[in-house]
PyMOL commands that place a pseudoatom at each C-alpha (Angstrom):
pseudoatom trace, name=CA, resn=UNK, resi=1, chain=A, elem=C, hetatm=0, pos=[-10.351, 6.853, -28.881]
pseudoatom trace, name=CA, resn=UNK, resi=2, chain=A, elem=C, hetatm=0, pos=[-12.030, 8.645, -26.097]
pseudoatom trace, name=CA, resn=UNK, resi=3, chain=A, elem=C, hetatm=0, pos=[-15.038, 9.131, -28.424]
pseudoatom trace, name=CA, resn=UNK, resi=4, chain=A, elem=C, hetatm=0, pos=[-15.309, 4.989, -29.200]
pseudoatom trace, name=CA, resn=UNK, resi=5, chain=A, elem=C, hetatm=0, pos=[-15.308, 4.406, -25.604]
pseudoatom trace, name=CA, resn=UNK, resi=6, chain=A, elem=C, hetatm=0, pos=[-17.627, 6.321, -24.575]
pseudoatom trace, name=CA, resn=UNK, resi=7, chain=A, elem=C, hetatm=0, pos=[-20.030, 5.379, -27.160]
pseudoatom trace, name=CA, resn=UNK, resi=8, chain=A, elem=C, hetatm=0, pos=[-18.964, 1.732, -26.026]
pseudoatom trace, name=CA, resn=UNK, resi=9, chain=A, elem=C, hetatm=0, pos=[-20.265, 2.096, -22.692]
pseudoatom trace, name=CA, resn=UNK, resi=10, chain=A, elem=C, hetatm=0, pos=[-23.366, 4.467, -23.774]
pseudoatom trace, name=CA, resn=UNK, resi=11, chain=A, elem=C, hetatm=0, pos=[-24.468, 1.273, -25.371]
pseudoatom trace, name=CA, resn=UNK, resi=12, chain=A, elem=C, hetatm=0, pos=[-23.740, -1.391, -22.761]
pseudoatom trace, name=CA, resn=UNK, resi=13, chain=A, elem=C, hetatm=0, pos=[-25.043, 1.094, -20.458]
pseudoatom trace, name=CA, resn=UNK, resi=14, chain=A, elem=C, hetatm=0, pos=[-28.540, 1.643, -22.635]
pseudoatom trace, name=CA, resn=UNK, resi=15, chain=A, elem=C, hetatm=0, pos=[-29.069, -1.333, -23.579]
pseudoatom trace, name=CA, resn=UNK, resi=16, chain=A, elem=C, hetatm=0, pos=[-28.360, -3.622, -20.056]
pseudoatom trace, name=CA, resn=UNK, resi=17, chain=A, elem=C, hetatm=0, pos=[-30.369, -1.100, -17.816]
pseudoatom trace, name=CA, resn=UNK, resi=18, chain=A, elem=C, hetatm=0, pos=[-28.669, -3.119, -14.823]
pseudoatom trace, name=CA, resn=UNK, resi=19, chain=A, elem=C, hetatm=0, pos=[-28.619, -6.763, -13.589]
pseudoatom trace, name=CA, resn=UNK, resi=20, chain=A, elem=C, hetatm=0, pos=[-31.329, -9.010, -14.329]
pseudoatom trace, name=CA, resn=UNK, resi=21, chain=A, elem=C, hetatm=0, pos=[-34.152, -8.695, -11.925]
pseudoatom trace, name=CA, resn=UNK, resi=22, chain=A, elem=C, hetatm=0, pos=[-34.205, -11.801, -10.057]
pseudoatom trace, name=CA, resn=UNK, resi=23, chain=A, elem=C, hetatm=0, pos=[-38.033, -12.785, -9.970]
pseudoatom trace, name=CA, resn=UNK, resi=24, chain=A, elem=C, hetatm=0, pos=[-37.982, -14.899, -6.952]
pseudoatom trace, name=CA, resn=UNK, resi=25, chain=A, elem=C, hetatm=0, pos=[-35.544, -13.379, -5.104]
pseudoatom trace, name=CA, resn=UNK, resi=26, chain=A, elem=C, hetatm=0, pos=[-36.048, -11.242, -1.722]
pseudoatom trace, name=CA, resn=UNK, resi=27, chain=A, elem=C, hetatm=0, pos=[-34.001, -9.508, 0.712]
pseudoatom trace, name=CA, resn=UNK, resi=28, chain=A, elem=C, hetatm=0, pos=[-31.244, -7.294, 1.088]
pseudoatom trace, name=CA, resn=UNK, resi=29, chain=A, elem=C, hetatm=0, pos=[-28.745, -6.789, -2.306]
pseudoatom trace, name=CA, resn=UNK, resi=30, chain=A, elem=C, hetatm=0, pos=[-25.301, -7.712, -1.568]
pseudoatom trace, name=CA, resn=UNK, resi=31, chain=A, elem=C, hetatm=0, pos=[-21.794, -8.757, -2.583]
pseudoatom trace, name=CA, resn=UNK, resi=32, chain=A, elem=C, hetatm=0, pos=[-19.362, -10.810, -1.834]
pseudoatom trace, name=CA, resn=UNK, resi=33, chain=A, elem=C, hetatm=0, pos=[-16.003, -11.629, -3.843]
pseudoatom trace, name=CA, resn=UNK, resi=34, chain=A, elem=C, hetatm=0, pos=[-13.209, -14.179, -3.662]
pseudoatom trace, name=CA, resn=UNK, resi=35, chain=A, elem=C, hetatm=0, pos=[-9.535, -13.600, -3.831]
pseudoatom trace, name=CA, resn=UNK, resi=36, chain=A, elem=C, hetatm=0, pos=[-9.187, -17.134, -4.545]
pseudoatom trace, name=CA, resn=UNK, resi=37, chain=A, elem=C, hetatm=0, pos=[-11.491, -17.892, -7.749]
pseudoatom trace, name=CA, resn=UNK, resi=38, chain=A, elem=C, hetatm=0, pos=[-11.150, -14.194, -8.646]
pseudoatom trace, name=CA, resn=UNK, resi=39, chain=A, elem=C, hetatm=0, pos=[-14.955, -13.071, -9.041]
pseudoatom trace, name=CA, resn=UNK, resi=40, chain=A, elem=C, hetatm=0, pos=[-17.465, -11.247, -7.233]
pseudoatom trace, name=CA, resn=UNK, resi=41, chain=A, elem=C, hetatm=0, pos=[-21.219, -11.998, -7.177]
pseudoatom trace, name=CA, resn=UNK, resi=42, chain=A, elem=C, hetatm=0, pos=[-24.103, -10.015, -6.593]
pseudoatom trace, name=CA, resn=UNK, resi=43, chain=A, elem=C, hetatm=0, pos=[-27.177, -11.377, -4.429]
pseudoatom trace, name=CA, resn=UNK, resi=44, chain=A, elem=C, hetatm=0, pos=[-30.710, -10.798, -3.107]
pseudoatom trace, name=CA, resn=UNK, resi=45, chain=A, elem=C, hetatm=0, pos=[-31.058, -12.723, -0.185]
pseudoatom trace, name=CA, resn=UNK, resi=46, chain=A, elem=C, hetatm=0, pos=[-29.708, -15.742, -0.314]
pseudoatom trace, name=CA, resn=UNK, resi=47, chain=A, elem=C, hetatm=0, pos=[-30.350, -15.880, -4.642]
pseudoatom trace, name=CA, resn=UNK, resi=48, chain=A, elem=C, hetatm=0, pos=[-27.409, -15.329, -6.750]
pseudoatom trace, name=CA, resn=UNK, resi=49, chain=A, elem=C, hetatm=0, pos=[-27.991, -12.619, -9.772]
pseudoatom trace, name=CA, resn=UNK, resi=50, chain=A, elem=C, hetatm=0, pos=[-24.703, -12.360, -11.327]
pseudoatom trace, name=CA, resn=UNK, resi=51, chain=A, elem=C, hetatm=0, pos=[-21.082, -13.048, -11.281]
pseudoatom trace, name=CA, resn=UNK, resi=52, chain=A, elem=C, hetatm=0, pos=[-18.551, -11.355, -12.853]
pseudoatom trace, name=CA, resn=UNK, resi=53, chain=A, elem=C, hetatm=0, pos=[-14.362, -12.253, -13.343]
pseudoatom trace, name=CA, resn=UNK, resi=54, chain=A, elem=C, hetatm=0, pos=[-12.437, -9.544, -11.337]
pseudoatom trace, name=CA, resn=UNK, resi=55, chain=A, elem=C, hetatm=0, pos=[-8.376, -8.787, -10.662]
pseudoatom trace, name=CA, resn=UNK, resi=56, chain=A, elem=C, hetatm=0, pos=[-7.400, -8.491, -7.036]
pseudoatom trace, name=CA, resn=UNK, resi=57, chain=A, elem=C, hetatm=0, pos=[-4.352, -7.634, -5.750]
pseudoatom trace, name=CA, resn=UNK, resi=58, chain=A, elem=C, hetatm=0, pos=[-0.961, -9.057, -6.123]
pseudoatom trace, name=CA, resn=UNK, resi=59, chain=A, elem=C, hetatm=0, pos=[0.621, -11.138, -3.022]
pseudoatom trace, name=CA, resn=UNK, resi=60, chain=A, elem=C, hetatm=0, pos=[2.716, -8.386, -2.242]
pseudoatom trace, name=CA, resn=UNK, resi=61, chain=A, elem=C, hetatm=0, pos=[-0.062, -5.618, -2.101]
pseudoatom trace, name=CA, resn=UNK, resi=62, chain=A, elem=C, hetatm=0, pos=[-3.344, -8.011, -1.416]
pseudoatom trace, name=CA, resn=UNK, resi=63, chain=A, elem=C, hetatm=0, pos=[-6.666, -6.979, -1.534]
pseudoatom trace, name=CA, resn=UNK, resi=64, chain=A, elem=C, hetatm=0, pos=[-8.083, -6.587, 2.295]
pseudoatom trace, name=CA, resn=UNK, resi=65, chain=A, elem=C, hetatm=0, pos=[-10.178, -9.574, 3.609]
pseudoatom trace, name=CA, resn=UNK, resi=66, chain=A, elem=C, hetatm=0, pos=[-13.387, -8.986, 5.689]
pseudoatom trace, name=CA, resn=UNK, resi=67, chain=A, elem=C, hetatm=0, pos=[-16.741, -7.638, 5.877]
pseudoatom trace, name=CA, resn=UNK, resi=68, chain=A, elem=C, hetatm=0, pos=[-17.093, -4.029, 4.400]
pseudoatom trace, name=CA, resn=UNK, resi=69, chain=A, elem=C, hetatm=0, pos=[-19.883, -1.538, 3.258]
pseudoatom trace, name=CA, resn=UNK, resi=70, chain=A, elem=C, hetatm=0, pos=[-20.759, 0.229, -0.181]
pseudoatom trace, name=CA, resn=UNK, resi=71, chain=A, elem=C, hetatm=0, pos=[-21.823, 3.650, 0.441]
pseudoatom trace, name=CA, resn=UNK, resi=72, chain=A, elem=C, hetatm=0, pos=[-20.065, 5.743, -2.348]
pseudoatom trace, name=CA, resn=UNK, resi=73, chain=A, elem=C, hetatm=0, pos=[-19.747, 5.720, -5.983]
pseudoatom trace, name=CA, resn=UNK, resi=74, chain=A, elem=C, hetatm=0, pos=[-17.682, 8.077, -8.529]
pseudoatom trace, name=CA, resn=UNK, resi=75, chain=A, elem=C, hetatm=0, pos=[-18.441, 8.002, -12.023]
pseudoatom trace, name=CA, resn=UNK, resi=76, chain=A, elem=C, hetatm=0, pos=[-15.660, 9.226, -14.518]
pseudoatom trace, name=CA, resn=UNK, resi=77, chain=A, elem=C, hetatm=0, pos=[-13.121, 9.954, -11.604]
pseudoatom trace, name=CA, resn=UNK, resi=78, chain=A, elem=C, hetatm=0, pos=[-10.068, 11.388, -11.591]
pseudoatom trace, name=CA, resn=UNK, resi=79, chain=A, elem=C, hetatm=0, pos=[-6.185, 9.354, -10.864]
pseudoatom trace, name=CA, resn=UNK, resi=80, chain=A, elem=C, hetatm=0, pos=[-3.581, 11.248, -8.963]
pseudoatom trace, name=CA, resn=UNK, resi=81, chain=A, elem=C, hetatm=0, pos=[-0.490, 8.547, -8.483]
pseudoatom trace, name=CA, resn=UNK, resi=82, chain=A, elem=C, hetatm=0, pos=[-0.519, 7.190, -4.706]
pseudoatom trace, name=CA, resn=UNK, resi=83, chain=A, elem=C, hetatm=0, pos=[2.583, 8.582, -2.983]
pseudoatom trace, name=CA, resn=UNK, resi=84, chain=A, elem=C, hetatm=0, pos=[4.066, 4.653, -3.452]
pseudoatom trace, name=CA, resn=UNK, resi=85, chain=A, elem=C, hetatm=0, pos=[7.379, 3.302, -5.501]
pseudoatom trace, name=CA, resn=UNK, resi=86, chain=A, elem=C, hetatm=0, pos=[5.508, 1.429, -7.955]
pseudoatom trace, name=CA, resn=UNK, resi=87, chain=A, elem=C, hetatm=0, pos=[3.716, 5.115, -9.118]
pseudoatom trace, name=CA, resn=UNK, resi=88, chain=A, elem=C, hetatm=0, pos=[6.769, 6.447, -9.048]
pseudoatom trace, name=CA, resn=UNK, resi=89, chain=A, elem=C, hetatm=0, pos=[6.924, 9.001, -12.906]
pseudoatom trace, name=CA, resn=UNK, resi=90, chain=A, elem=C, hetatm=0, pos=[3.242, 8.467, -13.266]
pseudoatom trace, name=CA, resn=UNK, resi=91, chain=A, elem=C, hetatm=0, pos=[1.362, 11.199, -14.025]
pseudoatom trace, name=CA, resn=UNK, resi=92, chain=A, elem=C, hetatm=0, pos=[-2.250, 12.141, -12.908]
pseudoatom trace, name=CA, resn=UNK, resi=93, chain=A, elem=C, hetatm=0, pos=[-4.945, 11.515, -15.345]
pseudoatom trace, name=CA, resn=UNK, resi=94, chain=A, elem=C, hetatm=0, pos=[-8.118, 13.969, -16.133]
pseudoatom trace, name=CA, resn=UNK, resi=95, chain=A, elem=C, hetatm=0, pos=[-11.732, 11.975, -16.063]
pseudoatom trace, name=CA, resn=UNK, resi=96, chain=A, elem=C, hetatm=0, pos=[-12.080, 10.276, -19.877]
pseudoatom trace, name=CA, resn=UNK, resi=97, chain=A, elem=C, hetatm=0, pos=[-8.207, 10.072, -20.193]
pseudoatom trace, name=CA, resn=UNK, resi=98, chain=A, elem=C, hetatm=0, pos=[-7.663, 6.480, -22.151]
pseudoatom trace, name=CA, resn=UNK, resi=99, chain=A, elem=C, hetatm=0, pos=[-4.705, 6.708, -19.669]
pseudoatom trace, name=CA, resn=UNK, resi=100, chain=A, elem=C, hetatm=0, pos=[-7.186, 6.814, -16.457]
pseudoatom trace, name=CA, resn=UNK, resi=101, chain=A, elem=C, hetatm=0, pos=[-6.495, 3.391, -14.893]
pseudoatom trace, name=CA, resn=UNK, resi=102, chain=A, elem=C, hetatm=0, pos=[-9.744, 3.969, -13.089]
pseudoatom trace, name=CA, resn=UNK, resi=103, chain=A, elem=C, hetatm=0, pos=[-11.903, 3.930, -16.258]
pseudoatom trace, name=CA, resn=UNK, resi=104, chain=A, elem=C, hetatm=0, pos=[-14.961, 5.096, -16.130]
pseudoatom trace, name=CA, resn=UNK, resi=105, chain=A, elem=C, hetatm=0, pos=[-16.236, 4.182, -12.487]
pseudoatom trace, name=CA, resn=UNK, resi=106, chain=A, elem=C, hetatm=0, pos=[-15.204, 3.135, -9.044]
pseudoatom trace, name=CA, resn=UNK, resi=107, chain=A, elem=C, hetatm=0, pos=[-16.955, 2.008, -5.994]
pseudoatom trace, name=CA, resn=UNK, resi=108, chain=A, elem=C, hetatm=0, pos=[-15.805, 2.379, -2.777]
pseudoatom trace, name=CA, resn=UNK, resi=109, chain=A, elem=C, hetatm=0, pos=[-15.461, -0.566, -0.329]
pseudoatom trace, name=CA, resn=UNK, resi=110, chain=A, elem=C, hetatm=0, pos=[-13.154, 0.759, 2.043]
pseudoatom trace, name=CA, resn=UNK, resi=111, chain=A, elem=C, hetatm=0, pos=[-12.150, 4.528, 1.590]
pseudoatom trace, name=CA, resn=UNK, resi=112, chain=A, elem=C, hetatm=0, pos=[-10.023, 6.307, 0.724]
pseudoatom trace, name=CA, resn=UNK, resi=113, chain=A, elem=C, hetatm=0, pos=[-7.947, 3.475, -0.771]
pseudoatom trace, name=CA, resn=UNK, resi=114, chain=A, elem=C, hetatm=0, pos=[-9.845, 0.268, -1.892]
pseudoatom trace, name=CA, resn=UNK, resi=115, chain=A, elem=C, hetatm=0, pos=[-12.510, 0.192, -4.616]
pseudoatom trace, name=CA, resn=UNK, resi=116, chain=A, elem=C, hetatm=0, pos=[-13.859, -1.853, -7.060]
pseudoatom trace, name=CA, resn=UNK, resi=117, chain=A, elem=C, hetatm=0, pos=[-12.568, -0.153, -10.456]
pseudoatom trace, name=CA, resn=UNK, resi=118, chain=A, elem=C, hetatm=0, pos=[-13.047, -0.798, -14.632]
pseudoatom trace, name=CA, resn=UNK, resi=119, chain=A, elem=C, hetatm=0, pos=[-9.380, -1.867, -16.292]
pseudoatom trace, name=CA, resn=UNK, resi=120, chain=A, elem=C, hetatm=0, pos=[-8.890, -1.948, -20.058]
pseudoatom trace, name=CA, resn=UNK, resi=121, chain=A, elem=C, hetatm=0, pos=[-6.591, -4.610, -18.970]
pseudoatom trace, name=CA, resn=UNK, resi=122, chain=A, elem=C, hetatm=0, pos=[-8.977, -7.257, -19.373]
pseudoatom trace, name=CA, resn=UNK, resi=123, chain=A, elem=C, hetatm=0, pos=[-6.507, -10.423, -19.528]
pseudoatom trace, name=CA, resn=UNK, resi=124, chain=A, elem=C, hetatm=0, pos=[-5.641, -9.855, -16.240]
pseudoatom trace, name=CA, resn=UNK, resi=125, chain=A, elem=C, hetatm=0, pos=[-9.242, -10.254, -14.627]
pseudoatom trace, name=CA, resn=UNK, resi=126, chain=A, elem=C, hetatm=0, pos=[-8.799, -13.571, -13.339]
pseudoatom trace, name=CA, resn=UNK, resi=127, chain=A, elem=C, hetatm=0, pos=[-5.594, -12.869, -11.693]
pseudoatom trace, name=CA, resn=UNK, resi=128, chain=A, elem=C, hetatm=0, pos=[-3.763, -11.110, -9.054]
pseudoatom trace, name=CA, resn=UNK, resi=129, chain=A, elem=C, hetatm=0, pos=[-3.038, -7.875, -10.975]
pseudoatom trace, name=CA, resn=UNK, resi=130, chain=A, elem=C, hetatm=0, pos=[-4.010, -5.008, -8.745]
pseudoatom trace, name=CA, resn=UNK, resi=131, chain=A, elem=C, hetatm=0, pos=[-2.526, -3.301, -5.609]
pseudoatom trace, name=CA, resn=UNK, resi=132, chain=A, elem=C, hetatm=0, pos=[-4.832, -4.222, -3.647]
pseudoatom trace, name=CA, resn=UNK, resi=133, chain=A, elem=C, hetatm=0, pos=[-8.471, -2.780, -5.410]
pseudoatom trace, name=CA, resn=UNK, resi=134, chain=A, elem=C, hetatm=0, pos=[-10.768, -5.013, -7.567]
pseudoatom trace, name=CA, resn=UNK, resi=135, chain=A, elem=C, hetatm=0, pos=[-10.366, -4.966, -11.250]
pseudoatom trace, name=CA, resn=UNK, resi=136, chain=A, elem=C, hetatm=0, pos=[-13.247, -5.449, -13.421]
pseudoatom trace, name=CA, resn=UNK, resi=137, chain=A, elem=C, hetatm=0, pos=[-13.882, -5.209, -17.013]
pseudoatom trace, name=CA, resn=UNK, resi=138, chain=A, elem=C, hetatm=0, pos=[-14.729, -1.691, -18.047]
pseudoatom trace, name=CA, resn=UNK, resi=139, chain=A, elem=C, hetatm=0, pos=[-18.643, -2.647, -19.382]
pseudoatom trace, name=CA, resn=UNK, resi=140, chain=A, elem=C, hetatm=0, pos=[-18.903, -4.975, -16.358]
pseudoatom trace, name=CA, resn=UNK, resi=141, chain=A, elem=C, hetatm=0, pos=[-18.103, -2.291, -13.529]
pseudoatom trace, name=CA, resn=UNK, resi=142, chain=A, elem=C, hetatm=0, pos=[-20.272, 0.543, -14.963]
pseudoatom trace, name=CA, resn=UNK, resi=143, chain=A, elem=C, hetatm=0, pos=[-22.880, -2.297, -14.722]
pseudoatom trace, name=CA, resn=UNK, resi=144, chain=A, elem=C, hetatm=0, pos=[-22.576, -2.967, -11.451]
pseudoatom trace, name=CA, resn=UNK, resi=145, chain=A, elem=C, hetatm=0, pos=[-22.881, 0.386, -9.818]
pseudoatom trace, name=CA, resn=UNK, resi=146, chain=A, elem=C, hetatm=0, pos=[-25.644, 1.484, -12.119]
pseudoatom trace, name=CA, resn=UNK, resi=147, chain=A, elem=C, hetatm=0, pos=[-27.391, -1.841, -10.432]
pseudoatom trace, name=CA, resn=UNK, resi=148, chain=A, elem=C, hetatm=0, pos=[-25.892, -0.385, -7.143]
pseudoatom trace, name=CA, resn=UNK, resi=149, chain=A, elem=C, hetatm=0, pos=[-27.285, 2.864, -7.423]
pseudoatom trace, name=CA, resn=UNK, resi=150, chain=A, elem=C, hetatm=0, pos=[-30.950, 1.621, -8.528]
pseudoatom trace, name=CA, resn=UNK, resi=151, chain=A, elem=C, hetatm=0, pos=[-30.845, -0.732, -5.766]
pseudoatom trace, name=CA, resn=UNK, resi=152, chain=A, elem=C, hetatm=0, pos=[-29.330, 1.320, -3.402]
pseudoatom trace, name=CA, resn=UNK, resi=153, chain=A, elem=C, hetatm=0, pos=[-31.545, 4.238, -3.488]
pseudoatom trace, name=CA, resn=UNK, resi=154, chain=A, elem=C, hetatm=0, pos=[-29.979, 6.567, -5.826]
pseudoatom trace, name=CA, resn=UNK, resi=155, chain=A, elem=C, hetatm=0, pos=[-31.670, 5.320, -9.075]
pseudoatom trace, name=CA, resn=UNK, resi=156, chain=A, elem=C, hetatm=0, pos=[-31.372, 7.681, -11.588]
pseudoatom trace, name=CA, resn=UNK, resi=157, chain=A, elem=C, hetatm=0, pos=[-32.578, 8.514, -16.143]
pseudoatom trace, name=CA, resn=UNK, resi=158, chain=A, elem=C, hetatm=0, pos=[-31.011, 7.141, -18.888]
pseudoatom trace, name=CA, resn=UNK, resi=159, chain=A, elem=C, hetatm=0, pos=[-30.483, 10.741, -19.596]
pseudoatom trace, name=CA, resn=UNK, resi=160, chain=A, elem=C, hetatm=0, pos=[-28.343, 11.302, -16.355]
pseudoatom trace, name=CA, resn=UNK, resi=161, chain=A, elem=C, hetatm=0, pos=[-25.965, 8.108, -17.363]
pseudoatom trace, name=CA, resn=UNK, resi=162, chain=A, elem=C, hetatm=0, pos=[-25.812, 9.710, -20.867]
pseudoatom trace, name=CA, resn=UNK, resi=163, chain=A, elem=C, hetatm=0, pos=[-24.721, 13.204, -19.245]
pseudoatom trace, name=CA, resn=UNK, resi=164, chain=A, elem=C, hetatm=0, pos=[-22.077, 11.730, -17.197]
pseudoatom trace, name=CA, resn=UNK, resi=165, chain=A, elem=C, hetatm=0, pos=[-20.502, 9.306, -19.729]
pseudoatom trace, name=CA, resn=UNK, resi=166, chain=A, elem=C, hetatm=0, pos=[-20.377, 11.251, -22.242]
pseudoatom trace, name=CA, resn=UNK, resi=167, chain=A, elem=C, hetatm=0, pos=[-19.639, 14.883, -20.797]
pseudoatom trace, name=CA, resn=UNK, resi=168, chain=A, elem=C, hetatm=0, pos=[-16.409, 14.160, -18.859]
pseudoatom trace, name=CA, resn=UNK, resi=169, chain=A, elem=C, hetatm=0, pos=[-17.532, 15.467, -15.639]
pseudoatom trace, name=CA, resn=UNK, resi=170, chain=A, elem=C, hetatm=0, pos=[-16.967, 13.634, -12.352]
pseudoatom trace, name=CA, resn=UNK, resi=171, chain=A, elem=C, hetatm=0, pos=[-20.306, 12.252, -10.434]
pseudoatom trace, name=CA, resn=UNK, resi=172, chain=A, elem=C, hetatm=0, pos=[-20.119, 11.687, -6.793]
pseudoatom trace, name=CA, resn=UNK, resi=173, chain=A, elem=C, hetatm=0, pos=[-22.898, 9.828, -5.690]
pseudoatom trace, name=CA, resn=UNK, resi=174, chain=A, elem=C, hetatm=0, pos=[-23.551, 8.473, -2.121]
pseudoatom trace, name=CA, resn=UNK, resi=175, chain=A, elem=C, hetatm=0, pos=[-25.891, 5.189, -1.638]
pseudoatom trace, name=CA, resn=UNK, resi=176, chain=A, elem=C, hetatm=0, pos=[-29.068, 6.062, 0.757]
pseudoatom trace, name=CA, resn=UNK, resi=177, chain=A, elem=C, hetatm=0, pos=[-29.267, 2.316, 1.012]
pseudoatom trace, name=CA, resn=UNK, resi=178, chain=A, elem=C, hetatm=0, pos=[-25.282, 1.407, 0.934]
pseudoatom trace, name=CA, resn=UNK, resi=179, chain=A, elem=C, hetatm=0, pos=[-24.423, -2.134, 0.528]
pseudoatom trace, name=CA, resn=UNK, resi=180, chain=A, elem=C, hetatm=0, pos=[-22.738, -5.071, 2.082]
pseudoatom trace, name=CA, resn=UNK, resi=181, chain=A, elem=C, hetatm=0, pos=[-19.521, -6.432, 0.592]
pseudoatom trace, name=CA, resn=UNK, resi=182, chain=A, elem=C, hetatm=0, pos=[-18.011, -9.591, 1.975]
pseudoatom trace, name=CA, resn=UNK, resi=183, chain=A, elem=C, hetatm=0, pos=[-14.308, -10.353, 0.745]
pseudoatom trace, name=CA, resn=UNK, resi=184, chain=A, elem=C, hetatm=0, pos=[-12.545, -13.551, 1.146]
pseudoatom trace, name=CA, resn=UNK, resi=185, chain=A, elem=C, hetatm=0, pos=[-10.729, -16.772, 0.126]
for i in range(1, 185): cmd.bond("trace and resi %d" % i, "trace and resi %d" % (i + 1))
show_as sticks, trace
zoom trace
C-alpha cells in the first residue's frame, strides 16, 4: 500500500510541476481560505491561480480565523497523538505509515498546532471534519507546497521530490520568502 502511494504522488508530483503559471499575473503569492465554502485559493496579486476543496474544523474545535504567515513546510512528517480526549488510544505514526493522518505533507500556518495537511479522507473535504487544521486531498496538498516552495524561495529538482517521497525521510524546509494566509468566513 505504502508502495502505490507513493508512486501515486511521484506521478502527480512529476507530472503537475506546481500550479499553473499565471501569465498576466503580478505581485506577491498568497492564500486565503474560507471556513464557510470550504476551499482555499492561491493568488498573485490580485489574479486567482487555483482553488482547491479543503476540510476545516468541526464547530467544536474550529479552525482559527485571521491573518497568518507560511514560513515552514514538512514533507513526510511524523504524528504523535495531541495530549487531547479525542486522541485518546491513538498511537504515533512513523513518516509513510498509511495510518499517518498527516499524509505526506503539512504546512504550517500557525505553529505548533495549525497546518494545512493531505487526508485520505477525501469525502470529507468540503466539510467541517478536522480539529481545527485544513484538510486537503493528498495529491492536492503536496501540490500546493511544492508551488509554495518554488514560489517562496526554496525551489528545489525533481530529483529532491523523488528522494523525499519515496525514501521515507522527514524534510523540514523553511520559506525564504514565507507567505500570507488569510482565513475567514
Amino acid at each position: 500500500m505504502r508502495r502505490a502511494s507513493t508512486l501515486f504522488l511521484l506521478s502527480i508530483l512529476m507530472i503537475a510541476r506546481g500550479l499553473p503559471a499565471a501569465s498576466k499575473a503580478s505581485g506577491p503569492l498568497s492564500m486565503a481560505a474560507s471556513t464557510q465554502k470550504k476551499i482555499l485559493v492561491v493568488r498573485i496579486g490580485a489574479t486567482d491561480v487555483k482553488t482547491y476543496t479543503i476540510a476545516v474544523g468541526t464547530k467544536a474545535k474550529p479552525t482559527p480565523m485571521g491573518r497568518f504567515t507560511v514560513r515552514h513546510i514538512v514533507w513526510n512528517p511524523g504524528w504523535v497523538p495531541p495530549d487531547e480526549k479525542w486522541a485518546k488510544g491513538k498511537k504515533p505514526a512513523k513518516p509513510g505509515d498509511p495510518k499517518n493522518p498527516m499524509k505526506v505533507v503539512k504546512i504550517f500556518f500557525q505553529e505548533p498546532d495549525y497546518y494545512i495537511h493531505g487526508t485520505d479522507d477525501e469525502d470529507s473535504l468540503g466539510g467541517r471534519a478536522s480539529h481545527g487544521c485544513i484538510r486537503m486531498a493528498e495529491s492536492d496538498v503536496a501540490e500546493l507546497a511544492r508551488y509554495l516552495m518554488e514560489h517562496g524561495g526554496a525551489k528545489q529538482s525533481d530529483a529532491w521530490y523523488d528522494k523525499v517521497i519515496s525514501g521515507g525521510a522527514t524534510a523540514d524546509v523553511k520559506l525564504p520568502q514565507p507567505v500570507s494566509f488569510v482565513i475567514g468566513r
